[in-house]
C-alpha positions as CSV (number, residue, x, y, z in Angstrom):
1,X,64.1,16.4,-38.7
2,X,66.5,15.0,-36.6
3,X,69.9,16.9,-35.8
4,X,72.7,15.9,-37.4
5,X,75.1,18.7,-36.9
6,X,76.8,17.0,-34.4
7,X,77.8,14.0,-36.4
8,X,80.9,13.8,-38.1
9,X,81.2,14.4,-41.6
10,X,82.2,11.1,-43.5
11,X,81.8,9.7,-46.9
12,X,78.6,7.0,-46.9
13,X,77.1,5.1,-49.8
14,X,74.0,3.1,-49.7
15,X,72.6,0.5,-52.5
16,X,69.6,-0.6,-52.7
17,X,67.4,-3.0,-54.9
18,X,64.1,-4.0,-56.0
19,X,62.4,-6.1,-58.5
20,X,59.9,-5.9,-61.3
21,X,57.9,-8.5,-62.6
22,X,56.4,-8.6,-65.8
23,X,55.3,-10.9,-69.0
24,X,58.0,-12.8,-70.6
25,X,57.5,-10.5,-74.0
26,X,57.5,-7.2,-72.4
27,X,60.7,-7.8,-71.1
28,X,61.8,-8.8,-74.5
29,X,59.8,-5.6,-75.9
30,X,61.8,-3.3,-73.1
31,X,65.0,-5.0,-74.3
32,X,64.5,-4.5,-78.1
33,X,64.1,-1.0,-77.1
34,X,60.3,-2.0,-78.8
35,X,58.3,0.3,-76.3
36,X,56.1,2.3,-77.7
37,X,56.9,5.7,-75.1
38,X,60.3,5.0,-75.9
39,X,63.5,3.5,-74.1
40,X,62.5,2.2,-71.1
41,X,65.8,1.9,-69.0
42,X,67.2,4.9,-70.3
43,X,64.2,6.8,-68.8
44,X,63.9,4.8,-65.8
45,X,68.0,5.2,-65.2
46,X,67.4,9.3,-65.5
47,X,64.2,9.4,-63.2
48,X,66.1,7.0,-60.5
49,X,68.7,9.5,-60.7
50,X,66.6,12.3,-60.6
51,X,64.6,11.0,-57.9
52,X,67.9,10.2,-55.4
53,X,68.2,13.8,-55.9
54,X,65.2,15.3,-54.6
55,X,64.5,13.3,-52.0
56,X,64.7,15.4,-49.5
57,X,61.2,17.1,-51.5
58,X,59.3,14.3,-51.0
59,X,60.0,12.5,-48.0
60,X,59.3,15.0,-45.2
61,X,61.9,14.1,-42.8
62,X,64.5,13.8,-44.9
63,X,67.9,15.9,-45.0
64,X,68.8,17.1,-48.3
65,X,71.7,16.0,-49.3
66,X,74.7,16.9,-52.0
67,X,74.6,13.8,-53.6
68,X,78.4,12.2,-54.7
69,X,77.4,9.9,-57.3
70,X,73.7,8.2,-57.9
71,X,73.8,5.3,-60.4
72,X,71.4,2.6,-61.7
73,X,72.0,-0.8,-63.1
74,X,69.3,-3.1,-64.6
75,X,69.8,-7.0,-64.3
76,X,67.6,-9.7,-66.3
77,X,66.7,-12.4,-63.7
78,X,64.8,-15.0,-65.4
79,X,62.0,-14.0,-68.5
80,X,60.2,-11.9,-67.0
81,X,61.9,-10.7,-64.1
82,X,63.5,-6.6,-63.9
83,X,66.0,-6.5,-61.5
84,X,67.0,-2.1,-60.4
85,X,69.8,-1.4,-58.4
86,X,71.0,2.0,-57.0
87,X,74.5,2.9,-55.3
88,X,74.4,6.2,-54.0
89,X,76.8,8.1,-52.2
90,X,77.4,11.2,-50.4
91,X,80.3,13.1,-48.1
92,X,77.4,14.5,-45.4
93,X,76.9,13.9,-41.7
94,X,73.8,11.4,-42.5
95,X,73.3,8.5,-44.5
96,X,72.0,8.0,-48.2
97,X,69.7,5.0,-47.6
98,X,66.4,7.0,-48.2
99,X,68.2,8.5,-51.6
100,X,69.1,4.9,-52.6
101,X,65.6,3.6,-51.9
102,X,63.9,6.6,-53.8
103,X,66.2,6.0,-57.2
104,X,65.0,2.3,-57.1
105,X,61.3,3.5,-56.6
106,X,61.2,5.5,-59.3
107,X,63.4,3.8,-61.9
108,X,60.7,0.8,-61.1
109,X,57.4,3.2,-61.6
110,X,58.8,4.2,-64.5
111,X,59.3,1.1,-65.8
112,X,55.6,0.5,-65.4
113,X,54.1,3.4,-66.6
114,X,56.6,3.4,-69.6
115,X,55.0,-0.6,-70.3
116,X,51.4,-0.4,-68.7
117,X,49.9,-0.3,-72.0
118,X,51.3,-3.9,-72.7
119,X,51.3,-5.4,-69.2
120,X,49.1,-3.3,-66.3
121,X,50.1,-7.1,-64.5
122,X,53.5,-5.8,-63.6
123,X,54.3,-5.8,-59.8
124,X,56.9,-3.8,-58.1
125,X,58.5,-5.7,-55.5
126,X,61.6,-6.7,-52.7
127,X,62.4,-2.6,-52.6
128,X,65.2,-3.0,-49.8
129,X,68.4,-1.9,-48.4
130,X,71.6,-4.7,-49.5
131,X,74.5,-2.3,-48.0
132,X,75.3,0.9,-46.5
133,X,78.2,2.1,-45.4
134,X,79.7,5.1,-43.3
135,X,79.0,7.0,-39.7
136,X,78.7,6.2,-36.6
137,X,77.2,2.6,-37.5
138,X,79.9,1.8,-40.2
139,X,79.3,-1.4,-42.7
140,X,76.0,-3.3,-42.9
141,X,74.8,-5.9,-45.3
142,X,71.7,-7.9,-46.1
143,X,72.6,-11.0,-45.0
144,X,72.1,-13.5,-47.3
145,X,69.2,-15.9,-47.4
């Protein structure tokens, strides 16, 4: 791991955001809360959560963190189209991107493994950084395309 213990301590928050495509009627069956393994964004919101967490366990280079806040929102772009995004923040000497990333990855797998029975076509996809803010680097945004 790298050493942080020189940088200053200072609040930073990350958000991050991927996509997950999927039939037209699963989306509707995720919406009418019509999944058969249960409600699908309510599960997906806790494992994001979960995952922002402990990410420090699973990515080896990883500091772990004490996590301010980790939240999930779900967006409907289009029929068929899942939009996750996480805002994590932390007080620390090193940035939450990672955590932000890892809540978006997991809200989106379990999106699919709460729904592969009725679409196995679903694809994960656009997992990236929009912001971060906080240390040495400050503000950065995904400039827009």
């Amino acid at each position: 791991m790298v050493d942080v213990g020189g940088k200053a301590v200072t609040e930073r928050e990350a958000v991050a955001r991927g996509v997950v495509r999927m039939q037209p009627a699963t989306l509707r069956l995720i919406r009418s809360g019509k999944i058969a393994k249960g409600e699908v964004l309510a599960v997906a919101r806790v494992a994001g959560i979960m995952a922002a967490k402990r990410t420090a366990d699973w990515i080896p280079m990883c500091h772990p963190l004490p996590i301010s806040v980790a939240g999930i929102d779900f967006t409907t772009r289009g029929a068929g189209t899942l939009e996750i995004e996480a805002h994590v923040r932390v007080t620390g000497r090193t940035g939450v991107e990672m955590e932000a990333l890892a809540a978006v990855s997991a809200a989106a797998l379990t999106v699919y493994d709460m729904c592969k029975a009725v679409d196995r076509g679903m694809v994960i996809t656009d997992l990236g950084i929009d912001e971060k803010s906080g240390g040495r680097s400050g503000t950065w945004k995904r400039p827009k395309t």
